[in-house]
C-alpha positions as CSV (number, residue, x, y, z in Angstrom):
1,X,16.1,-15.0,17.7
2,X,18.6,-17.3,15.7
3,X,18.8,-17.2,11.5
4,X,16.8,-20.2,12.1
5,X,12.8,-20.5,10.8
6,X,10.7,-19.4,14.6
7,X,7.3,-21.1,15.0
8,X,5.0,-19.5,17.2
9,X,5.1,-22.3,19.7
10,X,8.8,-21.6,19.7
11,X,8.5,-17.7,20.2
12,X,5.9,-18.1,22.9
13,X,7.9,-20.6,24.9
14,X,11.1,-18.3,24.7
15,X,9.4,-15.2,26.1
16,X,8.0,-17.1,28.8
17,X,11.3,-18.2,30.0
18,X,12.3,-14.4,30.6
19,X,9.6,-14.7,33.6
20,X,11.1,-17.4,36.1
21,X,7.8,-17.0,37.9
22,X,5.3,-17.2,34.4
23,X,2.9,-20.5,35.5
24,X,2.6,-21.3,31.2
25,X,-1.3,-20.4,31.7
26,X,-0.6,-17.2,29.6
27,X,1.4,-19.3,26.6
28,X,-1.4,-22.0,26.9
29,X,-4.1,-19.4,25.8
30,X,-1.9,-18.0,23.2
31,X,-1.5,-21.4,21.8
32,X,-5.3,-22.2,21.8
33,X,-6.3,-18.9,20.3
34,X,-4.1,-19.6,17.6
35,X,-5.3,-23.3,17.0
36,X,-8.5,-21.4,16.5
37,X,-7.6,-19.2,14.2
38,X,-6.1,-22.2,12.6
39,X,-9.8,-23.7,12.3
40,X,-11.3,-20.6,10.9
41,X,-8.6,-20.1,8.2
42,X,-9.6,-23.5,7.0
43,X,-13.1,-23.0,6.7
44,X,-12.6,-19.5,5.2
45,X,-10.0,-20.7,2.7
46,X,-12.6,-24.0,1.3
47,X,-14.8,-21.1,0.7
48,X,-18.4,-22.0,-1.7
49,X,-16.8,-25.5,-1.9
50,X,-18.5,-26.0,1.9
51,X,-21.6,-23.9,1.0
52,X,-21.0,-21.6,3.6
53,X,-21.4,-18.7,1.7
54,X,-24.5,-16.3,1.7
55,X,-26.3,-15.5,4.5
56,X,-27.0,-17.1,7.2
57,X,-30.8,-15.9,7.8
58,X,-30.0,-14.3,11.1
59,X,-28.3,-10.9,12.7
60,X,-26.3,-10.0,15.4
61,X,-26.5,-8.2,18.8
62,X,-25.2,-5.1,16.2
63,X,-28.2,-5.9,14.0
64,X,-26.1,-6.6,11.0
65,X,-26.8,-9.6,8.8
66,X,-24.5,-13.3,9.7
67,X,-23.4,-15.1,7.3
68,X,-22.6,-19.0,7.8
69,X,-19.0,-18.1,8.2
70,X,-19.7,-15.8,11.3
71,X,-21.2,-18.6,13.2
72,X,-18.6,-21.5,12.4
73,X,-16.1,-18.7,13.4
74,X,-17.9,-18.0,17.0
75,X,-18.0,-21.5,17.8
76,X,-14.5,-22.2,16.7
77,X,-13.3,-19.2,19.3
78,X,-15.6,-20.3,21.8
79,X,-15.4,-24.2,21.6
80,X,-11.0,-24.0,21.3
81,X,-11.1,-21.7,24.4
82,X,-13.9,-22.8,26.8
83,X,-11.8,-25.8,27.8
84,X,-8.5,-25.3,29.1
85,X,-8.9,-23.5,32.3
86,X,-7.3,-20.0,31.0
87,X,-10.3,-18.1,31.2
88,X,-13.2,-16.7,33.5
89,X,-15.2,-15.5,30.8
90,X,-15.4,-14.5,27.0
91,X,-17.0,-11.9,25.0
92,X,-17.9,-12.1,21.4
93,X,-18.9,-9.2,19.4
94,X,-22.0,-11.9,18.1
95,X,-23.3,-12.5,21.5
96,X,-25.3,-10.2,23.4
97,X,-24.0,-11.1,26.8
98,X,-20.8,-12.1,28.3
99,X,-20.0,-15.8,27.4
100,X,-20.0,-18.3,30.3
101,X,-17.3,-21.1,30.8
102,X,-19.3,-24.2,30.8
103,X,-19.4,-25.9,34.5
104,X,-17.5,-28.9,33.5
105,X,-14.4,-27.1,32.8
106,X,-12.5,-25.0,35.3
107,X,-12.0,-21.2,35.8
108,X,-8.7,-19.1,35.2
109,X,-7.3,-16.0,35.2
110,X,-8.0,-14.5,31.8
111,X,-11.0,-12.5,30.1
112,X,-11.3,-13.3,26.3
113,X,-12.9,-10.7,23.7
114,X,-13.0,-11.1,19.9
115,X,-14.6,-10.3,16.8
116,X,-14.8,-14.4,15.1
117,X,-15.1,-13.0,11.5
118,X,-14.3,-9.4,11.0
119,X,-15.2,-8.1,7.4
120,X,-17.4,-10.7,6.8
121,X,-19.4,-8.7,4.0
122,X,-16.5,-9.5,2.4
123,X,-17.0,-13.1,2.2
124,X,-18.4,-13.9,-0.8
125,X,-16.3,-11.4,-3.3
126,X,-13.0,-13.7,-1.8
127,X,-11.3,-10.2,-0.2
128,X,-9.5,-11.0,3.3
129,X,-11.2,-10.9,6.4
130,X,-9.6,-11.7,9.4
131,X,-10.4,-12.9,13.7
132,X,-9.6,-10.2,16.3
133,X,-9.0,-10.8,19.5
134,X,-8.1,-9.2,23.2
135,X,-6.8,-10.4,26.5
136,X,-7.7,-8.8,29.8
137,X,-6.6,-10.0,33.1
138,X,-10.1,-11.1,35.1
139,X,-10.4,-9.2,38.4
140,X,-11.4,-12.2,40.3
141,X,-9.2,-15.0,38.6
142,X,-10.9,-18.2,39.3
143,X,-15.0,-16.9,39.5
144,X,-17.1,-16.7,36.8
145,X,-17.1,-13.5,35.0
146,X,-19.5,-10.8,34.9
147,X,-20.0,-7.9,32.7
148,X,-18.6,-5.3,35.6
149,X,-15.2,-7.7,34.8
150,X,-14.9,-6.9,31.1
151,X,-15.3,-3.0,30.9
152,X,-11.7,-2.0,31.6
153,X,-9.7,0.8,29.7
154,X,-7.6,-0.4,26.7
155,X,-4.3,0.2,28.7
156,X,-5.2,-3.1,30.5
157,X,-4.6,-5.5,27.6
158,X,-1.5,-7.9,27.9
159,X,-2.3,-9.0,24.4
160,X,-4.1,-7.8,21.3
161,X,-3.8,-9.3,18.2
162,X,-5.5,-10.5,14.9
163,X,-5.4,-13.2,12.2
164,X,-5.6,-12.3,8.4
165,X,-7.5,-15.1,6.0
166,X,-5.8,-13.4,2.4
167,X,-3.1,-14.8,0.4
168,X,-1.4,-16.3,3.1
169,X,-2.8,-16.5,6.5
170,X,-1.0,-14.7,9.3
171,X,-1.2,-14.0,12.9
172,X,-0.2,-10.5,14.1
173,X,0.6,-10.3,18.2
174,X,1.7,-7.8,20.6
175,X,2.0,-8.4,24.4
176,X,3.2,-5.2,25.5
177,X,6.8,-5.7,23.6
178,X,6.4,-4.8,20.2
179,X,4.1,-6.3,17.4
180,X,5.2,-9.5,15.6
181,X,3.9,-11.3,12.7
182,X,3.7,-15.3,12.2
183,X,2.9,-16.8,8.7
184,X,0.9,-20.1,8.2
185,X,3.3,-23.0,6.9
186,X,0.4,-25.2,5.9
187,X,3.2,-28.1,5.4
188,X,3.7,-28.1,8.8
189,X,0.8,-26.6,10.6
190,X,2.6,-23.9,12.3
191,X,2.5,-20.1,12.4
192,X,6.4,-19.2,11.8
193,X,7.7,-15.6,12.6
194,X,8.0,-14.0,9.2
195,X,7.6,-10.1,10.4
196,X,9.3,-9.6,13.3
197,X,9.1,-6.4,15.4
198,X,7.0,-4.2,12.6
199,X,7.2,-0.7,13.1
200,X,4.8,1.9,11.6
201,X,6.9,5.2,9.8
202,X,6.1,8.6,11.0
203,X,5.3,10.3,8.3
204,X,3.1,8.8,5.4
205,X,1.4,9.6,1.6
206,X,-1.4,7.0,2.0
207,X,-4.9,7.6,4.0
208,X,-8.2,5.3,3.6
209,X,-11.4,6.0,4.3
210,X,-14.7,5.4,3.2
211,X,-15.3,8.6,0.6
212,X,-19.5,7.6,0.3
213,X,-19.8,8.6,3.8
214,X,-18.2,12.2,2.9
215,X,-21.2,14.3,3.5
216,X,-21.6,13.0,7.1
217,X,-17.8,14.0,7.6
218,X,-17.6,16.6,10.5
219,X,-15.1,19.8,9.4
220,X,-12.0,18.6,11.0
221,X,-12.2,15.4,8.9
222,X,-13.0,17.1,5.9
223,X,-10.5,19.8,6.3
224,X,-8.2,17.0,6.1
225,X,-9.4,14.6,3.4
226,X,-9.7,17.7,1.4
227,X,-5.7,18.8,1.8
228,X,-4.8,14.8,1.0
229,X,-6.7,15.5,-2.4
230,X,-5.0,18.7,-3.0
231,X,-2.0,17.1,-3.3
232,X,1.1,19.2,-4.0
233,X,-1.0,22.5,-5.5
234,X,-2.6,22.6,-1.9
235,X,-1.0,23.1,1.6
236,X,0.5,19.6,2.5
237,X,3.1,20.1,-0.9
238,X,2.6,16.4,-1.4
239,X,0.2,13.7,-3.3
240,X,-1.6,11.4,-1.0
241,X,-2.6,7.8,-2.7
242,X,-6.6,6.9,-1.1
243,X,-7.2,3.1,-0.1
244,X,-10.5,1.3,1.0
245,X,-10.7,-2.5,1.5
246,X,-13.6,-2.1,4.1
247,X,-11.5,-4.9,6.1
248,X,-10.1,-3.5,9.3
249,X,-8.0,-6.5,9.4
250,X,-6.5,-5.9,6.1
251,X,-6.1,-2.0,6.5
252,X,-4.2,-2.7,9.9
253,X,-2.1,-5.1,8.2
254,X,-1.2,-2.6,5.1
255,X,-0.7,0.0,7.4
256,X,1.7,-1.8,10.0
257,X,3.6,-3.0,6.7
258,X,4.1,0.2,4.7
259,X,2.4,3.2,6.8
260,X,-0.7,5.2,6.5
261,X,-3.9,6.5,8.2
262,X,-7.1,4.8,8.4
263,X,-10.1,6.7,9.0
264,X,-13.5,6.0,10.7
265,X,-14.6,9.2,12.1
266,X,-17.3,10.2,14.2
267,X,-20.2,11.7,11.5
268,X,-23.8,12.5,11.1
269,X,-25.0,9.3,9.4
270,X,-26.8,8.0,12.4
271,X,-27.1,10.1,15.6
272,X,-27.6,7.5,18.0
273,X,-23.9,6.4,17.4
274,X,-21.0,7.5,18.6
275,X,-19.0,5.9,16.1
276,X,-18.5,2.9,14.0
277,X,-16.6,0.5,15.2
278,X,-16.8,-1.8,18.8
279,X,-14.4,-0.3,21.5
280,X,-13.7,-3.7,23.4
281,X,-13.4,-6.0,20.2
282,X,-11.5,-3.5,17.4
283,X,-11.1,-0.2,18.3
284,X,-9.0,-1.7,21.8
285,X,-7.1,-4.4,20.6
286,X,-5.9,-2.4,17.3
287,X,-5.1,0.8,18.9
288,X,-2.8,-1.5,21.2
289,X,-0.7,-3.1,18.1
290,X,-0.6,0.2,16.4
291,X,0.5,2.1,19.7
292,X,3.1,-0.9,20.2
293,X,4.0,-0.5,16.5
294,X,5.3,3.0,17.0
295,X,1.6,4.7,15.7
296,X,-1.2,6.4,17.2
297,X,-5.1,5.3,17.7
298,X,-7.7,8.1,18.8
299,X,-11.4,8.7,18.4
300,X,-10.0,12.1,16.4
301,X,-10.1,13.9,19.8
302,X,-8.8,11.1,22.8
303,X,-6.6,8.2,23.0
304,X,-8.8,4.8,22.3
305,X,-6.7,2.9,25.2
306,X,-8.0,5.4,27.8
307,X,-11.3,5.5,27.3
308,X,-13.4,3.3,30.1
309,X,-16.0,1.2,28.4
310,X,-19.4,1.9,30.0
311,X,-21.0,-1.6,27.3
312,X,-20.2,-4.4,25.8
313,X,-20.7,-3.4,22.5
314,X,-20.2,0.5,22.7
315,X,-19.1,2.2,19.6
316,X,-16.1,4.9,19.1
317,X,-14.6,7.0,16.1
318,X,-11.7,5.1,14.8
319,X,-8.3,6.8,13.3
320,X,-5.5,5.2,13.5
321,X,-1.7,4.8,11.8
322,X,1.0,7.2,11.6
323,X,1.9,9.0,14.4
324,X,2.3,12.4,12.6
325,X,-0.8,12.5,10.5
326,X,-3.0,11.0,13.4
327,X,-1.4,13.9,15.6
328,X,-2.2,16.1,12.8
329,X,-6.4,15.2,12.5
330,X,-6.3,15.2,16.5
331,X,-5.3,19.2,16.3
332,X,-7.8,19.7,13.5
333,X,-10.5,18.4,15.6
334,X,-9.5,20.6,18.6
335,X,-9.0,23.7,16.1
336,X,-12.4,23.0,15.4
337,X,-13.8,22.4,18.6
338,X,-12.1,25.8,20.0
339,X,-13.0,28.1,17.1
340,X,-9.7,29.2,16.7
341,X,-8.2,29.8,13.3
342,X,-4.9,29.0,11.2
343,X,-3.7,29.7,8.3
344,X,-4.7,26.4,7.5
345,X,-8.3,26.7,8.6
346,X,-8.9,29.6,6.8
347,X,-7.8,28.2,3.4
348,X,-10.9,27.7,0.8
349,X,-10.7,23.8,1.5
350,X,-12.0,24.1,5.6
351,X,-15.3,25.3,3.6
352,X,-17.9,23.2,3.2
353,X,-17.7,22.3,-0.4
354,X,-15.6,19.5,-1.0
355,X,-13.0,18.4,-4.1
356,X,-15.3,15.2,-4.5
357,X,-18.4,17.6,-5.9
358,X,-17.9,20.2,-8.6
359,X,-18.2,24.2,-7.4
């Protein structure tokens, strides 16, 4: 790319020309996706000056509470998508089945999934929150889609990618070649490349996890945590900072800037869970960015790209960020699971009593 300021219309159309045979269908859906995203920032940034805060007196396929926001969001991704023939089908993480192209628009070649509001508890204390979405190639391009279409592995994305309502809105993309991040210009209406080719560092001092949830922590995870805390009088010789937005959007964003972990382990909280966080609409398209970013993305024990969806809305563990520390919780977790021991494991801090509770 030239010196010169790079929209995202700009960026698209240049990598399309390095596929003589590409038909545009692909940069079309790019380009709506983004004019959605576009809508959403607007509503989110007029904020209590539309009314939309609150809730909205309804919940989710997950059971968790919608707020006004939620829904303008799902229609916005829905309505500037339906239309333009690039898809077979969508999937929203508020809807409860796969979402249907209306007759009077044709069929293509492309599945849809995305979260329309992620982090929207986060709403009404102004902290960002962010749209992520995932593209999947539909098995039979041209038919509507059923649910059989959707449940591929990660590894079959061509393009994972998120917006971020904060301080400035941004759009971060990867289609297989690296992760690159646009900017808003709200004088001209265009996402401009401001972050090109982000890479993640190997190494890192910064982890985040939710520290409430501590006592549900299985040993591995704890083992971990507990060495971060120890700081240089414990094993890892080095102080760890702790973050916590509770915005996925936000943590990937902080992490793909300036390194870290993120941590949403597996735990005891509710047994009928697997995890936290939806496979097809977070756990997938992040792990792609952050894999394409030079990280790592794992349940704590496999990679999230390989694992073959068996719902919609299934649930895994989610740890993600820099590839060392990631490869370091994945050996804790099979340390654990084999019963072997380390030097490590047999220091005081694998025990159960933890440095966030007095002996």
């Amino acid at each position: 790319m030239s010196k010169q300021r790079v929209t995202l219309t700009q960026f698209i159309i240049e990598a399309q020309r390095r596929f003589p045979a590409a038909t545009g269908d692909f940069s079309g859906l790019l380009d709506n996706i983004a004019t959605a995203c576009k809508a959403i920032a607007n509503s989110v940034g007029r904020g209590a000056l539309t009314g939309h805060l609150g809730s909205a007196g309804s919940h989710n396929i997950q059971g968790e509470e919608q707020k006004p926001l939620d829904l303008i969001a799902d229609s916005a991704m829905r309505r500037g998508n339906e239309w333009a023939g690039h898809l077979a089908g969508m999937a929203s993480e508020e809807e409860a089945d796969v979402i249907a192209i209306p007759e009077a628009f044709p069929r293509g070649r492309y599945l849809l999934l995305f979260d329309p509001l992620d982090g929207s508890s986060n709403i009404d204390v102004n902290i960002a929150v962010g749209s992520i979405f995932s593209v999947l190639k539909s098995p039979r391009p041209g038919e509507a889609a059923d649910l059989a279409d959707f449940l591929q592995p990660g590894t079959e994305q061509v393009c994972a990618g998120f917006a971020l309502y904060g301080p400035a809105t941004m759009l971060i993309l990867t289609t297989g070649q690296g992760v690159n991040g646009f900017t808003l210009d709200h004088g001209i209406g265009e996402f401009v490349l401001t972050h090109p080719l982000l890479t993640i560092a190997e190494d890192t001092q910064e982890f985040a996890i939710n520290a409430s949830n501590e006592r549900f922590w299985e040993p591995p995870v704890r083992r971990y945590v507990d060495e971060c805390l120890a700081g240089k009088s414990g094993t890892r010789d080095k102080d760890f900072n702790m973050r916590w937005i509770a915005s996925l959007v936000a943590e990937t964003f902080r992490i793909l800037v300036r390194g870290g972990v993120f941590m949403y382990p597996r735990d005891s909280k509710n047994s009928q869970q697997a995890g936290r966080l939806r496979l097809m609409y977070e756990a997938n398209p992040i792990s792609m960015l952050i894999e394409q970013a030079g990280g790592s993305a794992s349940t704590g024990r496999d990679r999230i790209m390989s694992i073959r969806p068996e719902s919609l809305h299934q649930r895994v563990p989610l740890v993600f960020g820099s590839k060392r520390e990631v490869e370091r919780i994945i050996r804790y977790h099979q340390e654990y699971a084999s019963g072997g021991e380390t030097e490590e494991s047999r220091s005081p801090l694998f025990g159960t009593r933890s440095l966030f509770r007095s002996p």
